[in-house]
N, C-alpha and C positions, 0 to 999 in steps of 0.2 A: 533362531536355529543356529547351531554349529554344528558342521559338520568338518572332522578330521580324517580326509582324505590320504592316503599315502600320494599321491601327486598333488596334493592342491589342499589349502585348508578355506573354507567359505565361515564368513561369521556375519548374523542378521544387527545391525546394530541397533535394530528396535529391540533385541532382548538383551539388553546392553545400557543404552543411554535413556531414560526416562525420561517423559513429558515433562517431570518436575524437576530435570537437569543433576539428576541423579548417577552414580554405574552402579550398575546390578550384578552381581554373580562373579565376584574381583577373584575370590579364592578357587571357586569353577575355572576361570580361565588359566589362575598358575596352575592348577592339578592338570589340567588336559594338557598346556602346552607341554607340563615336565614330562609326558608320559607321548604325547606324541608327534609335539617339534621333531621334524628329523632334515629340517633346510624347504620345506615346501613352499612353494607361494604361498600367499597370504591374501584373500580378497575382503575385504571390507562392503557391506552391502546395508545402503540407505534407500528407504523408502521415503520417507515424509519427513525430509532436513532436519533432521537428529541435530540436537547442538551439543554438535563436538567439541567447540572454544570455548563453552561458559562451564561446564559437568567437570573437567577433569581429564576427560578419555587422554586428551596429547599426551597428560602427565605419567600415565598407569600404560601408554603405549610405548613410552621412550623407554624407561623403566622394564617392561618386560622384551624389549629390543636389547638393553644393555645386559638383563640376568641369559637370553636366549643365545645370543648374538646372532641377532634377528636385524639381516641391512635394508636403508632404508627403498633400495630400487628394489627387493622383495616382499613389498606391501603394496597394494592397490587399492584403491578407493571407487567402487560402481555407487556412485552417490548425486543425492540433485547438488546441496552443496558443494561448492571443490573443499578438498582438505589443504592442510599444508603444504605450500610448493612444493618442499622437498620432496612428498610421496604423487606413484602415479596416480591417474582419476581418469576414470570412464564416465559418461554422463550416465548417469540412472532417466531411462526414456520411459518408465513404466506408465502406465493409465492414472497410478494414484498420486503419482508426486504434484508437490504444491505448482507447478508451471502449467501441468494440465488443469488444474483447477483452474489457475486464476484465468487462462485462456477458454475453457468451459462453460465459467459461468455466465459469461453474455448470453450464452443459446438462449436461457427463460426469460433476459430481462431486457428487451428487444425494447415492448412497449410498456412501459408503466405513466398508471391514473394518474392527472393531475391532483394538486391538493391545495387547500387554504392553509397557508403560513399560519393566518392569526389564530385559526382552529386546532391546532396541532400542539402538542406540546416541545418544550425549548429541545429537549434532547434526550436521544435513546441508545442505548446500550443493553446486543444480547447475548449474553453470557452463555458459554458455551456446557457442555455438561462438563468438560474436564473443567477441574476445580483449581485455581492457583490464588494466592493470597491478594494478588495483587486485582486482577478480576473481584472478587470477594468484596475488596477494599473500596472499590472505581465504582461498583454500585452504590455502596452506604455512601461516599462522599459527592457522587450525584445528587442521592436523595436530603442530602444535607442540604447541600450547595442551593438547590432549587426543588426545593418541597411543593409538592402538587403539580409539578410540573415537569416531570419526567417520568419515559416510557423504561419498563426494565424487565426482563425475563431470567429467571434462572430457577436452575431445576433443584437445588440443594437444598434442604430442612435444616433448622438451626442445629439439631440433633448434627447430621452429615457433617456441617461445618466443623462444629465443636472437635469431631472425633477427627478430624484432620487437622487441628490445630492441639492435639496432644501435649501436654505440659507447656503449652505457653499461652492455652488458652486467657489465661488470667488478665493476660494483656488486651483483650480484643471482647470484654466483657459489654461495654457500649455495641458495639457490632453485631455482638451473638443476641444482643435485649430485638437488636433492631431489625435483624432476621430471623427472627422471633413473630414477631409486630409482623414484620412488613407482607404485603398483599400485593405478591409481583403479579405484571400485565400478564394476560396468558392472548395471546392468537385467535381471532376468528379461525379455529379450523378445527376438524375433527381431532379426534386425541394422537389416531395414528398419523394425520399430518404433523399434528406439534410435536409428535414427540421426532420425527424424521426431520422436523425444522433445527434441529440443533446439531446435522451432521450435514458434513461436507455439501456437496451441490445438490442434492435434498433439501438446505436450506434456500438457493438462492430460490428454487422452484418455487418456495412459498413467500419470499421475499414481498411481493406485491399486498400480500395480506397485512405486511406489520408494519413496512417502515414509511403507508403515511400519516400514524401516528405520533409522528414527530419528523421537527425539522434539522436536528446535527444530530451525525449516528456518532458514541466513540465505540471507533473497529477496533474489535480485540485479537489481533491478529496471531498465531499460533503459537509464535514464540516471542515473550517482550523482550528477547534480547539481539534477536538477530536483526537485520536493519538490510540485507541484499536480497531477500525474495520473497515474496509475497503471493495469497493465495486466494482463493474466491474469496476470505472477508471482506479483503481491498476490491475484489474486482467487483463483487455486484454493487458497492457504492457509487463505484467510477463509469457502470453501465449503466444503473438507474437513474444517475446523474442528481446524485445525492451529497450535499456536504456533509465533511464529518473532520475529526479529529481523528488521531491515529495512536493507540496502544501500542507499541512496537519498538524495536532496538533505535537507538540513538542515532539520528541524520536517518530515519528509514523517510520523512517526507523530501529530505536533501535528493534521495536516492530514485524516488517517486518522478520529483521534477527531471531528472536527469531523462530518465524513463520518456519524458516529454509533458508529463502531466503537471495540472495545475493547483494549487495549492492557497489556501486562503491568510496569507501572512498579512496582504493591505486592510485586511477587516478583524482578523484576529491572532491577538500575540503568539506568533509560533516558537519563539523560543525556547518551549518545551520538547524540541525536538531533538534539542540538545544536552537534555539532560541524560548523566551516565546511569541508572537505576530509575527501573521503570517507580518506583515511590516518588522520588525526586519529581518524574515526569509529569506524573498524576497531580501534583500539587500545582506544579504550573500552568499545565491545562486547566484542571478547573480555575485558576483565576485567569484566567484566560477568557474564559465561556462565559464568568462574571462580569467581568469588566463589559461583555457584549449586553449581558443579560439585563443589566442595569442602565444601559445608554436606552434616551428617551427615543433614540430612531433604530431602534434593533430590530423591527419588521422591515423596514427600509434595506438594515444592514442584512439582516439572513436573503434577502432578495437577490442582494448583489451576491451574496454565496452560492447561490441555487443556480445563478448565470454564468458563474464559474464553474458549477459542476455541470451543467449541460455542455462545455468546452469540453473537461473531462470523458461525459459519453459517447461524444461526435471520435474524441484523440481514442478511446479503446475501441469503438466502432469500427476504424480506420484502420488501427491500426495493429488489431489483434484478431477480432474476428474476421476479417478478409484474408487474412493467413489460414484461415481452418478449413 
């Protein structure tokens, strides 16, 4: 939504900035501001941490700052994100942003079943309904990596894929045979549970049902590039006290630990945390997962991860849910 106020201009930057790090509607924003910039405030409005650093927005802001002469203490930001120092920022307190999630999602994951490590498979990954290449990609090189032994959910047909990989599909012909082929896990649960497992805190609710079919989750967290906030992906792992790897911006487990949480670097190679391109990341993670998957004491080892992560659900226990 925009609305051009004579006192005040409000803009949504969900109809703005895309899931897929996109800007939407560039030549809408010069036609309305030519026609009714007259010096108003300016508010900026996020819901669910828009990524304004990786899309462009700073770039196409500055830019119609310099065509408007539009300064910058007349811009605001009601965002979960902060923007750029230079502009000001109100917190966005709303019900949906990613803080109330990730503090949310302990209410359903209080008690979870114990499970047999050796029963289980090595590792799970579930894909959310929004589609990004990199998600797309983290499955087939799972299923690569460790054939027969990996848990995966995703809602896309190879047809879906294809048609979002528009003129470059030609490159991702392996991919598209192998979701094609592929026969993803589906959930013990009614249809209207599964399909309500793939949004927001809807899915932690059914959390219990999927993830102890495997022993390391990799969480695809909402956006692979930001690395400062995090949302019930990370938290129902941290509540059920679940190891896992982490999808997510560059130093986002740096940022984890800081947080006070624990992290599995003495058991396996984290240095994919530091890669700059969630691709880059992915390749290192999974040899990462390898190198564990092929040591002859890796029951042993996912043990001492699962001991780590019950550290992890005593620290969110503690020290998020007692705040609510």
């Amino acid at each position: 939504m925009v609305d051009f106020d004579q006192d005040k201009i409000t803009i949504d930057l969900s109809n703005i900035v895309s899931k897929e790090y996109e800007l939407r509607h560039l030549m809408i924003w010069y036609d309305l501001f030519s026609k009714h910039y007259q010096g108003q405030p300016i508010m900026f409005v996020g819901q669910d941490g828009e990524n304004l650093y990786n899309s462009g927005f700073y770039e196409i802001l500055s830019r119609l700052q310099q065509v408007f002469e539009i300064p910058d203490h007349n811009i605001t930001f009601k965002t979960t994100i902060p923007p750029l120092a230079k502009y000001r920022f109100k917190k966005n307190k709303t019900k949906n942003n990613p803080e109330v999630f990730f503090k949310s999602a302990g209410q359903c994951l209080e008690h979870m079943p114990e499970f047999d490590i050796a029963q289980a498979k090595f590792v799970g990954a579930l894909a959310a309904s929004r589609f990004t290449i990199i998600r797309w990609i983290s499955l087939y090189s799972l299923d690569q990596a460790f054939p027969g032994d990996t848990y995966l959910t995703f809602k896309h047909s190879a047809k879906d894929v294809q048609n979002k990989l528009y003129e470059v599909d030609k490159y991702y012909s392996r991919e598209l045979k192998w979701t094609a082929r592929k026969q993803f896990d589906e959930p013990m649960m009614t249809t209207d549970e599964a399909d309500n497992a793939f949004h927001g805190l809807a899915a932690c609710a059914q959390y219990h049902k999927i993830c102890n079919r495997y022993n390391i989750e990799l969480i695809f967290e909402t956006d692979e590039f930001a690395n400062n906030w995090f949302t019930e992906k990370t938290a129902k792992c941290l509540a059920a006290g679940r190891p896992f790897v982490l999808m997510s911006g560059s130093d986002s487990l740096k940022n984890l630990r800081i947080q006070g949480y624990k992290t599995f670097g003495n058991i396996i190679d984290e240095t994919y945390d530091h890669a700059v391109t969630p691709t880059l990341r992915l390749k290192h993670m999974v040899q990462s997962l390898t190198q564990l998957y092929n040591d002859s004491n890796r029951n042993n080892l996912i043990q001492e991860m699962f001991n780590i992560a019950k550290l992890n659900q005593e620290i969110y226990f503690n020290n998020v849910q007692s705040q609510i």
